[in-house]
C-alpha positions in Angstrom: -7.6 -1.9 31.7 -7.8 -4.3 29.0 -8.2 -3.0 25.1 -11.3 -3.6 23.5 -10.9 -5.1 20.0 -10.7 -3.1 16.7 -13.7 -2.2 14.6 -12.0 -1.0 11.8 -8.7 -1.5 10.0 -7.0 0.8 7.5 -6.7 -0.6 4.2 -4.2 1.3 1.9 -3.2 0.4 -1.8 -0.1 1.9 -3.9 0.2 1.2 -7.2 3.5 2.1 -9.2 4.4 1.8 -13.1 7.6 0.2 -13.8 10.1 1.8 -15.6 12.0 -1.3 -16.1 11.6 -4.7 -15.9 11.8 -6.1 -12.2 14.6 -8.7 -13.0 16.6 -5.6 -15.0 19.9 -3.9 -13.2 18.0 -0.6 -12.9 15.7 -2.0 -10.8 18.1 -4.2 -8.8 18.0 -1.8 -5.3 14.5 -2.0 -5.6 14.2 -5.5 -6.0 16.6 -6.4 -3.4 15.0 -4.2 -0.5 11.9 -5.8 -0.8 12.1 -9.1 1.7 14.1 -6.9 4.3 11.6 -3.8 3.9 8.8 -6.4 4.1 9.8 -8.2 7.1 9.9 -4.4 9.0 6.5 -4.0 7.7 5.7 -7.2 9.3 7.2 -6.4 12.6 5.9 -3.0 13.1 3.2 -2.0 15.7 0.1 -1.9 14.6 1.0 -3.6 11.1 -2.2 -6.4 10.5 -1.6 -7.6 7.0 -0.3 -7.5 3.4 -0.9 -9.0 -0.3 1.6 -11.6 -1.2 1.8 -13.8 -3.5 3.8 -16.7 -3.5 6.5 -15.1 -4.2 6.8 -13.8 -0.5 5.8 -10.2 -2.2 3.3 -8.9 -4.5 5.5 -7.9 -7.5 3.4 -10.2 -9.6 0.0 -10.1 -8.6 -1.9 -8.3 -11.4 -3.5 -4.7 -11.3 -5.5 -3.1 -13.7 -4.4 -5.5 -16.4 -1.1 -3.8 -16.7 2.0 -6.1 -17.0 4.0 -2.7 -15.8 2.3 -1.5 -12.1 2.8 -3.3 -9.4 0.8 -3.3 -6.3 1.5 -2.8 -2.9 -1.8 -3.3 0.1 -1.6 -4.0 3.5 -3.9 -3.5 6.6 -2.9 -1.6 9.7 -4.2 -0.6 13.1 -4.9 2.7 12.2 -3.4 6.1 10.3 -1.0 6.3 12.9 0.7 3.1 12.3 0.6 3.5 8.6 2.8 6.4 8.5 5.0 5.5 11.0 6.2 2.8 9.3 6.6 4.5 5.8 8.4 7.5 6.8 11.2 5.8 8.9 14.4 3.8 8.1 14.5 1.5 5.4 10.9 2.3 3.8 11.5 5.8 3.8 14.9 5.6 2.1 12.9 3.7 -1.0 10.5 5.9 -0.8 13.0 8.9 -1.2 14.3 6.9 -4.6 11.1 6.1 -6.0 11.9 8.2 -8.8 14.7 6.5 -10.1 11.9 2.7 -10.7 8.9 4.3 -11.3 7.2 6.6 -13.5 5.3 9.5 -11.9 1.6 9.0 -12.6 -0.6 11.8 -12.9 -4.0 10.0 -11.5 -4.2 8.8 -7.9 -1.9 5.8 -6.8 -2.4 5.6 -3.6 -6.1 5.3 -1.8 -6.5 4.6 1.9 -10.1 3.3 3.4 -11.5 1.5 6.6 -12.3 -1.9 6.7 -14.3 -4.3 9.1 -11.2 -6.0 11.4 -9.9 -9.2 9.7 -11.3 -8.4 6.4 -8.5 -9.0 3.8 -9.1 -6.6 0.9 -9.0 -7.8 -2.5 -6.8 -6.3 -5.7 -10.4 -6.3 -7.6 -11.7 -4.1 -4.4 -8.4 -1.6 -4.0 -9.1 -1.3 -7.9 -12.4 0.3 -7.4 -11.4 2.7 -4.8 -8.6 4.2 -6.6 -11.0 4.9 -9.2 -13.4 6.0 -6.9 -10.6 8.3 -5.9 -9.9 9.6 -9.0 -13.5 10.5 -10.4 -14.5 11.8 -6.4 -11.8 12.9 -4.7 -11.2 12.0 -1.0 -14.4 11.0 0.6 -15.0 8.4 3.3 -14.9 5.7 0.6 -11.7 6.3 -0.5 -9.3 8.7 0.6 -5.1 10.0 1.2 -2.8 10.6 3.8 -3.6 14.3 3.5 -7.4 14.2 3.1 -8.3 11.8 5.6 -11.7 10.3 7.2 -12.6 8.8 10.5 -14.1 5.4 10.4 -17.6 5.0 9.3 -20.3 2.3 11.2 
């Protein structure tokens, strides 16, 4: 039985404020996990996409207008994809540290929504639904991992 082709493609953006510079030693471990963290991304079922710049990454590709958050957005298969990739091996083991880069935020910094397949979200886009986040709450517009919503036609 062939598969029929996706409809719909999580999006999810994650921003985080630095509390170094990226080139500084605290930041190092960070720094240095990112190609081999990326390239699991990039290998893992049901990964689609991510934002990079040239760099290979997106440590410098601007958000918000703040020289100190960095963004992180990719697109996946679905939910289930998504968090199997962060909460195992390498990902999850930055994630555990996150604490020690970047400051905890009190607004929303992460947003999850659906997307039409092989529609590459834009910074300017993610933008709007983490506010959209923050003023609503989850809704089908933008939501979390924990408060999540089914694909809308």
């Amino acid at each position: 039985m062939t598969q029929s082709p996706a409809v719909h493609e999580l999006a999810q953006v994650n921003i985080a404020r630095l509390k170094a510079p990226l080139d500084s030693p605290p930041l190092k471990d960070f720094v240095e996990a990112l190609d081999p963290v990326n390239a699991v991304a990039d290998a893992a079922d049901g990964f689609v996409w991510r934002l990079q710049s040239e760099s290979g990454n997106a440590t410098d590709v601007p958000v918000f207008g703040d020289d100190w958050l960095i963004v992180n957005m990719s697109t996946w298969r679905d939910m289930n994809a998504l968090t199997a990739f962060m909460y195992q091996g390498q990902h999850r083991e930055l994630l555990a540290r996150r604490r020690e880069w970047f400051e905890r935020l009190d607004e929303a910094v992460t947003a999850l929504w659906w997307v039409p397949a092989g529609h590459r979200p834009t910074v300017r886009e993610a933008e709007a639904r983490l506010l959209h986040l923050r003023e609503h709450g989850p809704t089908a517009h933008a939501f979390t991992l924990r408060t999540s919503f089914p694909p809308q036609d």
